[in-house]
C-alpha positions in Angstrom: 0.0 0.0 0.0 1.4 3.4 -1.0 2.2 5.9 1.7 -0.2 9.1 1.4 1.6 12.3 1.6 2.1 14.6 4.4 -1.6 16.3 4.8 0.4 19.2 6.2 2.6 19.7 2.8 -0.6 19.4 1.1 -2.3 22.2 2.8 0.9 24.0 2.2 0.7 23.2 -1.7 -2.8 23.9 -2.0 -2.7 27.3 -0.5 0.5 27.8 -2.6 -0.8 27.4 -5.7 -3.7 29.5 -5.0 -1.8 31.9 -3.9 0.2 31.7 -7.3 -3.1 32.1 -9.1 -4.0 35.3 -6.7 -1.0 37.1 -8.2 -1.8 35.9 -11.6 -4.8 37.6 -11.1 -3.0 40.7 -9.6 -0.8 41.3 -12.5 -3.6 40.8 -14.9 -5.6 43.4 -13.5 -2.8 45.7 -12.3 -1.3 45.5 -15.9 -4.8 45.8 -17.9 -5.1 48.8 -20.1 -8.9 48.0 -20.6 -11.2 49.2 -17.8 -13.3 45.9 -18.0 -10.7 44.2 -16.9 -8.8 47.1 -14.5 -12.0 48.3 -13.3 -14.8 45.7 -13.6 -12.5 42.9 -13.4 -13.6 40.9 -16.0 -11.4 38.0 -15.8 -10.7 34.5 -14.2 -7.4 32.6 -14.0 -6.7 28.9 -13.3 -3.5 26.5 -12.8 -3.7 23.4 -14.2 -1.6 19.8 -14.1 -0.7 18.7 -17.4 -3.8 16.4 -17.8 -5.6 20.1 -17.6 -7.2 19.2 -14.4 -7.5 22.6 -11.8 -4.9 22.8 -9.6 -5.9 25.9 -8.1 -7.4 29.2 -9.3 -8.2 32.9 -8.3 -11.9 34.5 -7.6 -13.4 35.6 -11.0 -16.7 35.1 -13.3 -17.7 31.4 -12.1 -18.3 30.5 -15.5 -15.4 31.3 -16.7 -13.4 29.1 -14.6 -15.6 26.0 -14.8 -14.0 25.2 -18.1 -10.8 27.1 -19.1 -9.5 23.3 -18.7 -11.8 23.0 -22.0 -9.7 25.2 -24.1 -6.3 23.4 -23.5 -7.8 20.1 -23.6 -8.9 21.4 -27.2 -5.3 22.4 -28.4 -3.7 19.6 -26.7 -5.7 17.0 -29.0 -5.1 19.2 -32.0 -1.1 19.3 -31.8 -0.5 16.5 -28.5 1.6 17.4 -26.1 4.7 17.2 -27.6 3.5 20.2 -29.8 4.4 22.4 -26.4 7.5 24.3 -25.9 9.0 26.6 -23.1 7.3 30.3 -24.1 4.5 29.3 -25.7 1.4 31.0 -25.6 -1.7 30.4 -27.2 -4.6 32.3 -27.8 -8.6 31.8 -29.0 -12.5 33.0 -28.6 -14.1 31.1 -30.6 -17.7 30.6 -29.1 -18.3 26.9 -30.3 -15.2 26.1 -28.9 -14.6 27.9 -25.7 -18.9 28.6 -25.1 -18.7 32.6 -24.5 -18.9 35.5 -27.0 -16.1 37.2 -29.2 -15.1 39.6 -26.8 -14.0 37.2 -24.0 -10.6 35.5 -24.9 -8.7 33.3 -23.5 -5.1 32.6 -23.2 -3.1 30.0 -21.7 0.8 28.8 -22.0 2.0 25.4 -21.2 4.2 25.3 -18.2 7.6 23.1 -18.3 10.2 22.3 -15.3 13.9 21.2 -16.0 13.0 20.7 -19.9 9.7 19.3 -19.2 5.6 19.8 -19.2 4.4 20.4 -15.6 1.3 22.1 -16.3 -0.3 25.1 -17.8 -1.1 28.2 -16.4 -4.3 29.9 -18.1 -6.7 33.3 -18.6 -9.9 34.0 -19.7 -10.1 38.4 -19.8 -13.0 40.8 -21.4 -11.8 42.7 -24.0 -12.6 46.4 -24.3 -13.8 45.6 -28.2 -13.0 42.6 -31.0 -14.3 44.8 -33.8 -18.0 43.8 -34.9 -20.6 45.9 -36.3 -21.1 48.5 -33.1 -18.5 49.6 -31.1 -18.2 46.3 -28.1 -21.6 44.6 -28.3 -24.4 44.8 -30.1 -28.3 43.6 -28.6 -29.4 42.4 -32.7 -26.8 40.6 -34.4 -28.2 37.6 -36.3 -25.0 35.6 -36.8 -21.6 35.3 -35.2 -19.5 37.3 -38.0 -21.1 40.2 -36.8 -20.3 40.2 -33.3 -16.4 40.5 -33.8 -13.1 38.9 -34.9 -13.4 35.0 -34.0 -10.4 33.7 -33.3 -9.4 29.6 -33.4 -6.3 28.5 -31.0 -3.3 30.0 -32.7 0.4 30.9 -31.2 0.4 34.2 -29.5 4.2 33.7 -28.3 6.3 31.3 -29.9 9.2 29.7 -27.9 8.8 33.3 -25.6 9.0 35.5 -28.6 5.9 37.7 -29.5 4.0 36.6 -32.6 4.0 40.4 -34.0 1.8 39.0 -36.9 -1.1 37.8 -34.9 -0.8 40.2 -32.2 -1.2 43.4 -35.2 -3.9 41.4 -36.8 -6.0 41.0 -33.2 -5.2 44.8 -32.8 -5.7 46.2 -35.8 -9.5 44.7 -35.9 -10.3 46.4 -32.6 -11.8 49.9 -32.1 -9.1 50.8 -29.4 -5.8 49.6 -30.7 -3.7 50.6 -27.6 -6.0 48.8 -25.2 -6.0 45.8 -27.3 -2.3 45.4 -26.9 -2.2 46.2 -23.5 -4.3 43.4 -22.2 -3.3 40.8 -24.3 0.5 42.0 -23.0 -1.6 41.4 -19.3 -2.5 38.5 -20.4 0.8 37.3 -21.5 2.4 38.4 -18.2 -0.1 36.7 -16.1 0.6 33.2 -17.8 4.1 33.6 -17.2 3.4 34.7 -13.5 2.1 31.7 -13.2 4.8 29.6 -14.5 7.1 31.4 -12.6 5.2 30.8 -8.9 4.8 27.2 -9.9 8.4 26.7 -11.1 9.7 28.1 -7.3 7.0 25.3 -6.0 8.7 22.7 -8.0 12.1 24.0 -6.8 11.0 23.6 -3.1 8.7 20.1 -2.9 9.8 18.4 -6.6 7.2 17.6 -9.7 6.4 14.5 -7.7 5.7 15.7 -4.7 3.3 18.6 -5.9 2.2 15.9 -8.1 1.4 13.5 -5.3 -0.1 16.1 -3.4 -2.3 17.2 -6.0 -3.8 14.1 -6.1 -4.2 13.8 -2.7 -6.2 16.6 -3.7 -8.4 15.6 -6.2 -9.3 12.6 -4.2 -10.6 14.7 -1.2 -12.6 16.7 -3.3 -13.9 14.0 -5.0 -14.9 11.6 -2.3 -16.3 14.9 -0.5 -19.0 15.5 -3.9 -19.5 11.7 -4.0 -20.8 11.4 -0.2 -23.1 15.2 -0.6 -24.4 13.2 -3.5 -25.2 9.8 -1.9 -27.3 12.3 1.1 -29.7 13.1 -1.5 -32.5 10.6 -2.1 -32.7 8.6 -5.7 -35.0 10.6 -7.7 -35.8 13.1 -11.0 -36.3 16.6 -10.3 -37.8 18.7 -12.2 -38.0 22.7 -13.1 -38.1 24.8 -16.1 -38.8 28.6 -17.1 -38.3 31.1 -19.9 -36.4 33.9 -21.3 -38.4 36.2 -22.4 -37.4 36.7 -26.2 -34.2 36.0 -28.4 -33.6 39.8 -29.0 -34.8 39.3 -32.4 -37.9 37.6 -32.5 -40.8 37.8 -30.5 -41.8 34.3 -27.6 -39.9 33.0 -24.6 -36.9 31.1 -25.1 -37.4 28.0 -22.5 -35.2 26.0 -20.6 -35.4 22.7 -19.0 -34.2 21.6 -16.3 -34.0 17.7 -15.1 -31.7 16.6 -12.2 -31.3 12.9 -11.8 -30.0 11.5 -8.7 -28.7 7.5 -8.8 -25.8 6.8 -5.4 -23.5 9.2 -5.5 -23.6 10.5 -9.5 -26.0 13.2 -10.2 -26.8 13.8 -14.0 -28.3 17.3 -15.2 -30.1 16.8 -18.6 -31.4 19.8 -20.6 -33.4 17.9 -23.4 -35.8 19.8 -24.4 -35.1 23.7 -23.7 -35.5 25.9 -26.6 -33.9 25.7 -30.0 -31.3 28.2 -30.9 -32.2 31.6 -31.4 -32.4 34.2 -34.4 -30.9 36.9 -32.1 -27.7 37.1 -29.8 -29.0 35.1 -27.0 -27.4 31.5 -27.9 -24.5 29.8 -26.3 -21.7 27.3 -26.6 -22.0 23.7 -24.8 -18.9 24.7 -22.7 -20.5 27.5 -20.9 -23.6 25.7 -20.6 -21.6 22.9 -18.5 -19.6 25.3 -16.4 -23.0 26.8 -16.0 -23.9 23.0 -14.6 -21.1 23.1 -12.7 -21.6 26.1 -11.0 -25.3 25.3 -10.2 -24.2 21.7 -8.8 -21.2 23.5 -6.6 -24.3 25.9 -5.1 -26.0 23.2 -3.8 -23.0 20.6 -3.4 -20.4 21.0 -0.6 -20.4 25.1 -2.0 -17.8 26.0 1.3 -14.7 23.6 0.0 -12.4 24.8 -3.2 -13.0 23.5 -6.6 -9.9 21.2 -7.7 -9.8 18.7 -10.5 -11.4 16.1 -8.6 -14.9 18.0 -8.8 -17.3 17.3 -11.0 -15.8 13.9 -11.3 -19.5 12.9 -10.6 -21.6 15.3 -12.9 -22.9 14.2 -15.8 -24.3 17.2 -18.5 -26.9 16.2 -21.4 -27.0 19.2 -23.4 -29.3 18.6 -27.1 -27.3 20.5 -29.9 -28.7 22.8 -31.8 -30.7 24.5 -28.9 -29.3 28.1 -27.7 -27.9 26.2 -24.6 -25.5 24.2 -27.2 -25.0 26.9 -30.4 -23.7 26.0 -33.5 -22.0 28.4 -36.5 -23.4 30.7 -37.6 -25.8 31.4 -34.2 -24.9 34.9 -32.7 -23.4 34.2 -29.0 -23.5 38.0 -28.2 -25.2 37.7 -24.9 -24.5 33.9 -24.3 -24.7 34.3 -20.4 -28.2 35.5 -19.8 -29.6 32.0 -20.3 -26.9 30.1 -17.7 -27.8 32.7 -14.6 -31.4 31.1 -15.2 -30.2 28.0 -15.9 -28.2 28.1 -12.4 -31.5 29.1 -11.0 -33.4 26.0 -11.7 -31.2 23.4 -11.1 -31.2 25.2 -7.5 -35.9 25.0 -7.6 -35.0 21.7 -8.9 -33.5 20.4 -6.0 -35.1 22.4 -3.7 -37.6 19.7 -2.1 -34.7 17.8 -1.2 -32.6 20.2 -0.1 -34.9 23.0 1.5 -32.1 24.2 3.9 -29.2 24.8 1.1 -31.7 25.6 -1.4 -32.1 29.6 -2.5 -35.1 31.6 -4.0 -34.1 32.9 -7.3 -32.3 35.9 -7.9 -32.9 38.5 -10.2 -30.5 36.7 -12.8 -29.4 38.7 -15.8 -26.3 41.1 -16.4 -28.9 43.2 -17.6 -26.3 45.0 -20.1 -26.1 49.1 -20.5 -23.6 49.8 -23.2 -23.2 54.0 -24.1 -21.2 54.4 -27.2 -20.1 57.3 -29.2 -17.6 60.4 -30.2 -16.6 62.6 -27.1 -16.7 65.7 -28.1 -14.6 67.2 -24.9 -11.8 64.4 -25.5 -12.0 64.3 -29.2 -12.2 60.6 -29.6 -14.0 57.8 -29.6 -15.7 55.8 -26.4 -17.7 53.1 -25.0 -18.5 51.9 -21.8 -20.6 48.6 -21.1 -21.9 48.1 -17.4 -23.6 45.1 -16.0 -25.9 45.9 -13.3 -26.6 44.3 -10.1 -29.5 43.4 -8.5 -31.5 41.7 -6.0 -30.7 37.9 -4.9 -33.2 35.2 -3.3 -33.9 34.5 0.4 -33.3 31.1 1.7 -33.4 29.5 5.1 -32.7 31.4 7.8 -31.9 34.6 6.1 -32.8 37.3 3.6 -31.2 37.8 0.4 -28.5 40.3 -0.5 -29.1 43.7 -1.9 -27.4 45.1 -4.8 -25.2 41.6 -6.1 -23.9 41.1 -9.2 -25.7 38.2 -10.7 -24.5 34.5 -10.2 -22.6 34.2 -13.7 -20.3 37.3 -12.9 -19.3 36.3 -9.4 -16.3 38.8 -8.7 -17.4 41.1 -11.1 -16.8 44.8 -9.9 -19.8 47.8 -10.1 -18.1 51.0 -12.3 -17.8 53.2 -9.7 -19.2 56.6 -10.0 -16.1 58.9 -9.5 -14.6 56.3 -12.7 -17.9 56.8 -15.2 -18.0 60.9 -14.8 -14.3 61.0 -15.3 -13.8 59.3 -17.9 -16.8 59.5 -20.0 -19.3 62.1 -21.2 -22.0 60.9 -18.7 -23.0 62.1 -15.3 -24.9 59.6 -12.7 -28.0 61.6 -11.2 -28.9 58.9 -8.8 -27.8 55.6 -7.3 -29.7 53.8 -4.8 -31.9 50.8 -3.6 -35.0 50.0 -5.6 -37.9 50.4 -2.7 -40.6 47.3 -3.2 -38.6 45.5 -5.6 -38.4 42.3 -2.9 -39.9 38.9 -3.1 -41.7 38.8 -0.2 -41.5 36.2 2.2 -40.4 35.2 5.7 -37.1 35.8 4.5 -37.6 38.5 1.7 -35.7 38.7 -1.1 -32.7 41.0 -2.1 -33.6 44.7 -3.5 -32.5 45.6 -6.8 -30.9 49.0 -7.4 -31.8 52.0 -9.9 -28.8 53.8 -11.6 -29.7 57.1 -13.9 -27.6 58.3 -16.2 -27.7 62.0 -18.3 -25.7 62.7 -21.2 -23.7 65.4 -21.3 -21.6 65.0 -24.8 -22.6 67.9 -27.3 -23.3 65.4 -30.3 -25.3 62.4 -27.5 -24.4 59.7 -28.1 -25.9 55.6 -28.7 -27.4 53.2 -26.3 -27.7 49.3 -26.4 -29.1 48.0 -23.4 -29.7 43.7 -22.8 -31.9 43.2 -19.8 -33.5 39.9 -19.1 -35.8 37.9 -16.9 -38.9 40.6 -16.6 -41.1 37.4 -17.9 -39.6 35.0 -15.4 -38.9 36.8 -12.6 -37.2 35.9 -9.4 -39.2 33.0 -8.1 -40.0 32.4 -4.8 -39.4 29.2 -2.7 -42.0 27.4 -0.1 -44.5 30.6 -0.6 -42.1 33.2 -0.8 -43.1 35.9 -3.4 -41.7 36.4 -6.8 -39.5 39.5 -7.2 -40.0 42.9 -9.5 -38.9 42.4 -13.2 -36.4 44.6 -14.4 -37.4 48.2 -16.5 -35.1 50.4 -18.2 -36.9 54.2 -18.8 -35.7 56.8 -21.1 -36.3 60.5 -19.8 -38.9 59.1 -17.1 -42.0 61.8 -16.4 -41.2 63.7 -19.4 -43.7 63.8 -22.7 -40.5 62.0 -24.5 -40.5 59.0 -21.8 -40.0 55.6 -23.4 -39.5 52.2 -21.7 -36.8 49.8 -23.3 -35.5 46.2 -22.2 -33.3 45.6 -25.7 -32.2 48.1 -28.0 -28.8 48.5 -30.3 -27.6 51.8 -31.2 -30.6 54.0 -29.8 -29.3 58.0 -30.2 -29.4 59.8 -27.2 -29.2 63.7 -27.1 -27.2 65.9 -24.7 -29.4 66.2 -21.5 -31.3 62.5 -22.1 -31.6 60.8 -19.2 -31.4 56.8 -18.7 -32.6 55.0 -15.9 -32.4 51.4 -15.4 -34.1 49.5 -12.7 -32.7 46.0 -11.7 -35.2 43.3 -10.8 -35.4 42.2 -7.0 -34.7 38.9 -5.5 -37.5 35.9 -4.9 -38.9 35.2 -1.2 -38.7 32.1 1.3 -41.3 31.3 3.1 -44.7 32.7 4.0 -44.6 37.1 3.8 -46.9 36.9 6.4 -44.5 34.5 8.7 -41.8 37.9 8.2 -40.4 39.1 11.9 -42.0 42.3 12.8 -38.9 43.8 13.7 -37.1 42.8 10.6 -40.4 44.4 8.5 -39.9 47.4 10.6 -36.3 48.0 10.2 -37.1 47.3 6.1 -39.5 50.1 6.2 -37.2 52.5 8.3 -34.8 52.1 5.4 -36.8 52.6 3.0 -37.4 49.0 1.2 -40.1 47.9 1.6 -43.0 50.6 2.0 -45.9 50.6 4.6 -48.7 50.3 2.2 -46.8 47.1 0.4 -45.7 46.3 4.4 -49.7 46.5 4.6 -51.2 45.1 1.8 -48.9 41.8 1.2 -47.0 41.5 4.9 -50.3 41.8 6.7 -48.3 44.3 9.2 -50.3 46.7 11.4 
């Protein structure tokens, strides 16, 4: 019988690598020249073993990390991995391949020790724009060549020398040619970062010794998912629920949702959702299976670290050619909004079982405000895009956050105020809670936020917005309430006021005014069950008000 490994030198490993990938992180961000990734954070990083199973990672966008493993699995079969060499770096967006949209890219570089492959050390980052018809996004692209350059794995370094030719053919297709550079340069630098940590952890324990220890690793975490799993009784579970449209064409865009539970593997099978859509709303089978991922770590063992002994037991069915599993041409502009509703309902699915993990929904959409256009004061071109936050569901015991960002973004940072005024020709009027926008319910739900804009550029300027769920709002769990939908009004109490959810290119004037309301979060359990001291302290704040307090609460 083989000797396990010190559990203390695994710990110290684990928390090493991590740690690795925190600075990876760092420098990505610190050396960003894009604001979505210096400023929103945008990003995710990972470490993997040379299999491309997660070694450790950094916070980021949840579904970003549940499958950067997929993209160097993808090169590895194409050139094996003997096609490696030190200073390598590769490069790709390509939805079908990688699940997300044109603008997210990721990078990775293969990571060698004494002369040979160890690992890789990889980065998926938001670029500012990848060229397209409209500056960054766009809410009504029909098919994928519209949306921006699409890029299959390619060399961005060879042998640690910069690929000029690919790198000036990347830039010269973006909008905002020095930003390009600079992040993919951040990108670069984070990769090697990550070699670099990983090569001193080498230095210290040996290959085999990380090597042994990470699969001490993977074996905790996987025997840890396989007993959460064996808790929950045999069974089929059941939920479904709609987008509301495809951006293009008019009728809800459904998803279904069956969890099947047999010992300790769980299977999540989405035969049956809708098929893919006219407008930008589909998405690649990766994302949809980190999506699946990230819906099964909510409900399974959520407090332990995700290594690449997770998911070991999770089984995806996803039907190609619906949105959840796009094929070329489909446009993948806005691939995320179905996954935060997906996450959503394999959470209701398993909720019977698992009342006390189980969450109300949240209000589940980035709901996207892009502003695009010449500045006049600056005398060049700009564009901001800004996913909102919102209200999150109640669950057992407690009441659900105000103001997140939804589930898909994870560590994904607000634009702060001081940032939008100055550096673009916008001012923010008002930022603040939502009042009544809850699920109601013993535990209410979170409260989403309102945001107003004006423009203040001479010439205006365009607006896209992409906001979701208003059909299928934030559901409520065990007769908890359903949360507000989301509403987006242009110059509200005025003769010219207008009320938007999708738009591309709408001009604005100087002086318009935008404001976007973010949907609230779903309730647990009976409103009228709500602690009176709780609904009191609500309605000193101003969140809930005393004629809602009243009329659904019951409170006197």
């Amino acid at each position: 019988m083989q000797e396990r490994v010190n559990p203390i030198v695994v710990e110290i490993i684990r928390n090493a690598i991590n740690s690795a990938a925190r600075e990876m992180n760092s420098c990505l961000i610190r050396s960003a020249f894009g604001p979505g990734i210096f400023e929103m954070k945008d990003c995710s990083v990972g470490i993997f073993d040379r299999d491309a199973r997660l070694l450790g990672q950094s916070s980021g966008l949840p579904i970003f990390l549940g499958n950067l493993e997929i993209c160097i699995q993808i090169v590895t079969e194409k050139i094996g991995l003997g096609g490696y060499q030190p200073g390598d770096v590769f490069i790709m967006n390509d939805p079908y391949l990688q699940g997300t949209h044109a603008a997210d890219i990721t990078v990775f570089a293969p990571i060698f020790y004494q002369g040979k492959l160890e690992g890789f050390s990889a980065v998926r980052a938001a670029m500012h724009d990848m060229g397209g018809k409209n500056p960054i996004g766009n809410a009504d692209s029909t098919e994928v060549y519209q949306e921006g350059m699409r890029i299959p794995p390619v060399r961005l370094c060879v042998a640690g020398k910069m690929n000029e030719d690919v790198v000036d053919l990347l830039c010269i297709n973006s909008r905002y040619h020095t930003i390009m550079r600079g992040d993919l340069n951040a990108c670069i630098a984070a990769c090697y970062t990550g070699e670099t940590r990983m090569g001193e952890l080498f230095e210290k324990y040996g290959t085999k010794g990380v090597g042994e220890a990470s699969k001490e690793i993977f074996m905790q975490s996987e025997k840890m998912d396989r007993e959460a799993v064996r808790e929950i009784p045999d069974g089929e579970y059941l939920a479904e629920g709609s987008l509301d449209n495809d951006g293009i064409t008019d009728g809800e865009r459904g998803v279904k949702v069956k969890v099947i539970i047999k010992g300790d593997e769980m299977t999540i099978d989405l035969s049956g959702s809708a098929k893919m859509g006219t407008g930008p709303i589909n998405c690649g089978e990766a994302q949809t299976i980190a999506a699946c991922r990230v819906g099964y770590k909510e409900m399974i063992n959520p407090d332990s670290q995700v290594s690449g002994g997770t998911f070991q037991n999770l089984k995806v069915i996803v039907e190609k050619g619906t949105f959840l599993a796009a094929e070329e041409p489909a446009p993948c502009g806005w691939y995320f909004t179905g996954l935060g509703l997906l996450i959503d309902l394999i959470v209701k699915a398993l909720s019977p079982v698992l009342p006390e993990k189980a969450a109300a929904a949240h209000y589940g959409d980035s709901n996207v405000i892009l502003f695009s256009g010449f500045d006049n004061s600056r005398q060049s071109q700009f564009g901001i895009c800004e996913a909102t936050a919102g209200g999150w569901g109640a669950f057992a015991g407690g009441d659900g956050q105000n103001g997140l960002i939804n589930v898909v973004n994870g560590d994904l940072k607000n634009w702060g105020i001081e940032f939008i005024e100055s550096k673009y020709p916008l001012r923010i009027l008002s930022y603040q809670i939502r009042p009544d926008s809850e699920g109601a319910g013993k535990y209410r739900g979170g409260m989403g936020l309102e945001r107003t804009y004006m423009v203040e550029n001479e010439d205006g300027c365009n607006l896209m917005l992409w906001v979701e769920r208003s059909k299928t709002t934030a559901w409520g769990l065990f007769g908890g309430q359903a949360g507000l939908g989301p509403d987006v009004v242009i110059n509200p109490g005025s003769e010219k006021e207008k009320h938007y959810l999708k738009t591309n290119m709408l001009p604005l004037k100087k002086g318009d005014i935008v404001k976007i309301r973010t949907g609230g979060g779903g309730g647990y359990g009976l409103p009228t069950e709500r602690d009176r001291k709780d609904l009191e302290t609500d309605i000193e704040n101003g969140y809930i008000s005393k004629k809602r307090a009243q009329e659904i609460y019951k409170y006197v």
